[in-house]
C-alpha positions as CSV (number, residue, x, y, z in Angstrom):
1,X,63.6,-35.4,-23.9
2,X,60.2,-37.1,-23.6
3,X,62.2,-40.6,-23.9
4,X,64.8,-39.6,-21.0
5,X,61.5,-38.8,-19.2
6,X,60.1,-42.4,-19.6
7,X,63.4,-44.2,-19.1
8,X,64.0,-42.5,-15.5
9,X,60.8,-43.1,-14.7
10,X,61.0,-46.6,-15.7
11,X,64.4,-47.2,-14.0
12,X,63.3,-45.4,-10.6
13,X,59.9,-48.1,-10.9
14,X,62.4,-51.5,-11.1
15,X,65.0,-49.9,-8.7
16,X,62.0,-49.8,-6.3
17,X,60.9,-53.1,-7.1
18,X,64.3,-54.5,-6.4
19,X,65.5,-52.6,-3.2
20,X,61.9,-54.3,-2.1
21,X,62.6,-57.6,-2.5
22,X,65.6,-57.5,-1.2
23,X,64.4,-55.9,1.8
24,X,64.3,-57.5,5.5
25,X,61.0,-55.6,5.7
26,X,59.3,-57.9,3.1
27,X,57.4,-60.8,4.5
28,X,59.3,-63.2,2.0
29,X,62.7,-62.0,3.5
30,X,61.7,-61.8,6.9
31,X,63.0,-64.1,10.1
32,X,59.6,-64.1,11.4
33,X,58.4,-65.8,8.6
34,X,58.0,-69.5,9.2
35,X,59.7,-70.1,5.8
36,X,62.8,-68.4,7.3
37,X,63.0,-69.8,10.5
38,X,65.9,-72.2,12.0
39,X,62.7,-73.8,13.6
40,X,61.4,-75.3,10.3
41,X,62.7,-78.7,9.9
42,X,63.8,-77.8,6.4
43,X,66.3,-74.7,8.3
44,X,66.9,-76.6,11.1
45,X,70.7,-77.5,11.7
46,X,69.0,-81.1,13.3
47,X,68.5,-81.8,9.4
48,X,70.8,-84.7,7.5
49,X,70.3,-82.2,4.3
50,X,72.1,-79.3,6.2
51,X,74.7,-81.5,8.1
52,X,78.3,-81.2,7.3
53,X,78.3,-84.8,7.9
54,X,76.2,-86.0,5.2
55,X,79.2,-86.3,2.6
56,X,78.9,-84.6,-0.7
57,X,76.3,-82.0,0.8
58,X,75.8,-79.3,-1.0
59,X,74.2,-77.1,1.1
60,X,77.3,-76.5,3.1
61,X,79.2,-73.9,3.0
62,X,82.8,-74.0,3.3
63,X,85.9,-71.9,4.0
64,X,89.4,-71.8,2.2
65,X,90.7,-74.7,4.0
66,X,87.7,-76.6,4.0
67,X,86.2,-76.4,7.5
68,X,82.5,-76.0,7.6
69,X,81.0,-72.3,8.4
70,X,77.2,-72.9,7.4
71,X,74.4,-73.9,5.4
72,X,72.4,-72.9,2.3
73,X,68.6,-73.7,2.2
74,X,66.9,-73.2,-0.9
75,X,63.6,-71.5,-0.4
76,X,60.6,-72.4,-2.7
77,X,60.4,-69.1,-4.1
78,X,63.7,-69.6,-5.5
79,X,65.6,-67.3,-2.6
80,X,68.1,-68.7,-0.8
81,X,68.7,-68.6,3.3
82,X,72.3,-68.6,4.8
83,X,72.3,-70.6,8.4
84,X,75.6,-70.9,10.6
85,X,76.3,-74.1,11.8
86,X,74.0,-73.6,15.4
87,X,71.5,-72.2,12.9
88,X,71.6,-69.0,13.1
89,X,70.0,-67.2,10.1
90,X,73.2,-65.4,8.5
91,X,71.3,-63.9,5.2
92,X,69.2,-64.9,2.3
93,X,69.5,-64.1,-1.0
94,X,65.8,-63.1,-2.4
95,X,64.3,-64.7,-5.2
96,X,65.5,-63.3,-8.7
């Protein structure tokens, strides 16, 4: 019983951890943050690395048929931020 104690405990504790860093709430996640924002050169659909026009991109995100809906922008945490093509901060995925 003692064990099922500790592993609960230990589950709730890394559940906790994770539904934080994936939360909107944390700084790391946050549009506010300067890291986040379309304003940042590095976000900013004004960038050759997030244009569907530089061929072989591989930021962009495409649909079925091709046609581009967006960009990916690698954060240096190792999160990701999802951009439409005006910009517009879709999502991110937080750092793993």
């Amino acid at each position: 019983m003692k064990y099922l104690i500790l592993i609960a405990v230990m589950f709730s504790v890394t559940a906790h951890a994770n539904d934080w860093n994936s939360s909107p709430n944390n700084w790391n996640n946050s549009a506010s943050n300067w890291e986040n924002s379309p304003s940042n050169w590095e976000n900013s659909p004004n960038n050759w690395d997030n244009s569907p026009n530089n061929f072989g991109n591989t930021r962009i995100i495409r649909d079925t048929n091709g046609n581009a809906q967006g960009y990916a922008v690698p954060k240096s945490d190792g999160g990701v931020n999802f951009y439409n093509q005006d910009g517009t901060r879709k999502g991110y995925l937080p750092a793993q």
